[in-house]
C-alpha positions as a printed NumPy array, in Angstrom:
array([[  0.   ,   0.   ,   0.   ],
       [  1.172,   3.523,  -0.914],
       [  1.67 ,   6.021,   1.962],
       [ -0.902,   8.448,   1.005],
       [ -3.402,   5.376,   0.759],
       [ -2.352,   3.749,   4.217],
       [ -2.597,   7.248,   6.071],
       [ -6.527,   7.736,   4.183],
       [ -7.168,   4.144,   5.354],
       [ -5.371,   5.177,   8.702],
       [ -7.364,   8.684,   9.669],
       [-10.322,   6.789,   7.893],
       [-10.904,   3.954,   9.852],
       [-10.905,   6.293,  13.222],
       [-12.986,   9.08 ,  11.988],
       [-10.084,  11.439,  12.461],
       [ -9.586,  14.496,  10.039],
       [ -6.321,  15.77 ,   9.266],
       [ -5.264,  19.386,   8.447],
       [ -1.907,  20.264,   6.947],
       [  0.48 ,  23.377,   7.524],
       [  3.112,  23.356,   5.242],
       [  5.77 ,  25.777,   3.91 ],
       [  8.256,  24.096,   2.033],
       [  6.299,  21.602,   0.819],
       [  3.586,  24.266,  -0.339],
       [  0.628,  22.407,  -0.241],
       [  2.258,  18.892,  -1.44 ],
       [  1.321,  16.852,   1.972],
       [ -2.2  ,  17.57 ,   1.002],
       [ -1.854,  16.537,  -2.646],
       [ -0.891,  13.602,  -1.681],
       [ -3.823,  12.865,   0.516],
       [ -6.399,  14.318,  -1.94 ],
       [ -5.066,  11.636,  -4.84 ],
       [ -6.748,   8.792,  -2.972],
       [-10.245,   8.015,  -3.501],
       [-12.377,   8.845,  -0.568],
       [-10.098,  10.908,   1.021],
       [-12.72 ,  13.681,   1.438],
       [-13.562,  11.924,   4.344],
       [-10.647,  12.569,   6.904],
       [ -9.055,  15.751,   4.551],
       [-10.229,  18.721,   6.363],
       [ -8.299,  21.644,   5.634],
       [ -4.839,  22.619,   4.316],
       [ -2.928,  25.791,   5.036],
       [ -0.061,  27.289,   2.789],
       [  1.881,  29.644,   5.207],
       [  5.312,  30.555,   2.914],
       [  6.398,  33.917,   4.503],
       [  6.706,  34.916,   8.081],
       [  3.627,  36.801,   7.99 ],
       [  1.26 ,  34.041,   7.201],
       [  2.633,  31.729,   9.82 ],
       [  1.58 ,  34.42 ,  12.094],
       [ -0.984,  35.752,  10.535],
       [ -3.289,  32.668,   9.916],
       [ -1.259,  29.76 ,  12.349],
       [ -0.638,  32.121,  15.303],
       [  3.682,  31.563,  14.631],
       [  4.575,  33.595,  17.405],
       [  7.295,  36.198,  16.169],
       [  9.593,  35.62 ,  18.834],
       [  9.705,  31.704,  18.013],
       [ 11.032,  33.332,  14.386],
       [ 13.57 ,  34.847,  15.55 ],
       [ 14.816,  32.942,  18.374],
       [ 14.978,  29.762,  16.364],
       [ 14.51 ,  30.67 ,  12.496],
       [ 11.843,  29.686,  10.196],
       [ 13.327,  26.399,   9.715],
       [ 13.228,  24.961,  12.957],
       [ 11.495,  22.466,  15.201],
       [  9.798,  25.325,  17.331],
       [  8.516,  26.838,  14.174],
       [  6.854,  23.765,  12.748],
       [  5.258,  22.847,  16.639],
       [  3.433,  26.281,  16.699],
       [  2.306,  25.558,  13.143],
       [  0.902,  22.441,  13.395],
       [ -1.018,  23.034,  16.543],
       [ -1.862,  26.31 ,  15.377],
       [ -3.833,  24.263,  12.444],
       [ -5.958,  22.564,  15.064],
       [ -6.765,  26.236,  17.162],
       [ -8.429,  27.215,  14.541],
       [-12.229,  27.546,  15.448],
       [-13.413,  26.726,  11.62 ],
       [-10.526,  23.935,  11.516],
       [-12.669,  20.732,  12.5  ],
       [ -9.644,  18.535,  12.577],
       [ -8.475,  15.982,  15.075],
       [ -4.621,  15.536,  13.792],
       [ -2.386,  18.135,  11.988],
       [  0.919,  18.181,  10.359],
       [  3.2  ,  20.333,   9.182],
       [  6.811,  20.911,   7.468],
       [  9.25 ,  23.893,   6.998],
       [ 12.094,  24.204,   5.313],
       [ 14.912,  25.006,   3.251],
       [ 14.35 ,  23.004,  -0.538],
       [ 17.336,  24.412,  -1.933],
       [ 20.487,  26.448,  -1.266],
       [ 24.254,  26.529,  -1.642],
       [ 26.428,  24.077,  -0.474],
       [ 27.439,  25.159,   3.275],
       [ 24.627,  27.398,   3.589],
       [ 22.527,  27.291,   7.283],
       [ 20.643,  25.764,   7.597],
       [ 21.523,  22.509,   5.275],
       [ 20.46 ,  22.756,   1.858],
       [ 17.844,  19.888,   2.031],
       [ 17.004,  20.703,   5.791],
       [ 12.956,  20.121,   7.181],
       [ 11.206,  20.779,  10.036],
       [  8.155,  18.705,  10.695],
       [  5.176,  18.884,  13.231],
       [  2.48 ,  16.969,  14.139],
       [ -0.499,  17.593,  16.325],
       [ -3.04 ,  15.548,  17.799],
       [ -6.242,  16.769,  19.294],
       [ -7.271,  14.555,  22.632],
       [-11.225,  14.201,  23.514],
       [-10.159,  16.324,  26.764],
       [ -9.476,  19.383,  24.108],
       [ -5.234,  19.087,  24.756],
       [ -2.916,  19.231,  22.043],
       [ -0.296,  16.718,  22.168],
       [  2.689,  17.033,  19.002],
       [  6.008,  15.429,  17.957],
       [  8.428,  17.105,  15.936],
       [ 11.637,  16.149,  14.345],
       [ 13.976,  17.028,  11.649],
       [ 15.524,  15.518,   8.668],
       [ 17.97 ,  16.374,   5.771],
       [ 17.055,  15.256,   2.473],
       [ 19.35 ,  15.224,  -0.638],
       [ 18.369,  15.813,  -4.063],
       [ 16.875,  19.273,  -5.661],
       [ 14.274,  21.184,  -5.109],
       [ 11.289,  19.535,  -6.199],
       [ 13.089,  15.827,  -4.869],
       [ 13.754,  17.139,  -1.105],
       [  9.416,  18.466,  -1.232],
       [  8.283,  15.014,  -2.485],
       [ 10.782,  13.617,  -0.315],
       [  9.422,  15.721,   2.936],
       [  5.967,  15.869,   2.005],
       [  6.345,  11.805,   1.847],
       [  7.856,  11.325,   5.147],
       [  5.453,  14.035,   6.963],
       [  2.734,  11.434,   5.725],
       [  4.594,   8.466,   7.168],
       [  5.332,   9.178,  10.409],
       [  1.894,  10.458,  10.932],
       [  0.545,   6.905,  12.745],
       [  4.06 ,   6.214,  14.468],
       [  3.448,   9.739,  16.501],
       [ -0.237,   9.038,  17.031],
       [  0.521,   5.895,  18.805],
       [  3.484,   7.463,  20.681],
       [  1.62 ,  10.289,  21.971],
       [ -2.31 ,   9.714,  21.905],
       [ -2.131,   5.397,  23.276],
       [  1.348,   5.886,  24.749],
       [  1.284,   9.283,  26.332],
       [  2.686,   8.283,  29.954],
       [  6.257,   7.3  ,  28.02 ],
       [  6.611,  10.798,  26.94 ],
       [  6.763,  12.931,  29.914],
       [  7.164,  16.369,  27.783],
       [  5.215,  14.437,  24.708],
       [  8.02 ,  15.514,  22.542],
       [  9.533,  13.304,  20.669],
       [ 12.762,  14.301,  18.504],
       [ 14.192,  12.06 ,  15.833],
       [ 17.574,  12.825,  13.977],
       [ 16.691,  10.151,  10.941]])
């Protein structure tokens, strides 16, 4: 089974809905989930937040986590993904997202190839619970986003069973993976 496809069948067969927040990846996460058949069903709502501005302005990005840690950082992609899931017309129950750097010279910080991902789970108590981690991906452009938007999708059910049926082994409910 395809990733896209498992992660449908996945959010599908627990009446979860999913909302992306991407920036790098610009939208490609939720491509991928729209391609399968019947994935109107668990695809609620997918945010594009490229610039600064539109992290804050529509994912609540604090400015301060900007600056302190940089666009393309853990902290970034934590605020984004569980700013998805704030949102009062955002009826999802799980969120990810990805930032990033696609592209760049050799040497350049961060890594040319460098991404940021988030995900967010909504518990029935209202908490949000998220994961985030960060990888380096080689290729160009367009290889590290397929790449990225790929892995965002795959790691989506390893961090729901971490943190939503396996909360008490994560005191902080962070997990960080150098993979």
């Amino acid at each position: 089974m395809d990733i896209p496809m498992q992660v449908v069948s996945f959010l599908s067969s627990r009446g979860l809905k999913l909302a992306t927040a991407e920036s790098c990846t610009a939208g490609f996460i939720a491509s991928l989930i729209s391609s399968v058949p019947g994935s109107g069903a668990c695809l609620d709502v997918g945010f594009i937040t490229y610039s600064p501005s539109g992290k804050a302005g529509f994912l609540d990005v604090q400015e301060e986590t900007m600056n302190r840690y940089g666009l393309t950082s853990e902290e970034v992609a934590r605020e984004m993904s569980e700013g998805a899931l704030r949102l009062e017309a955002c009826c999802a129950d799980v969120s990810v997202s990805n930032t990033g750097v696609a592209d760049g010279n050799a040497g350049s910080v961060p890594t040319p190839g460098t991404q940021c991902f988030g995900w967010s789970f909504k518990l029935r108590s209202g908490e949000i619970v998220s994961a985030t981690e960060t990888k380096v991906f080689d290729g160009d452009r367009n290889e590290v986003r397929h790449a990225a938007a790929q892995y965002a999708l795959s790691r989506l059910e390893h961090h729901f069973y971490h943190l939503v049926h396996a909360p008490e082994q994560h005191a902080d409910r962070t997990e960080q993976d150098q993979r």
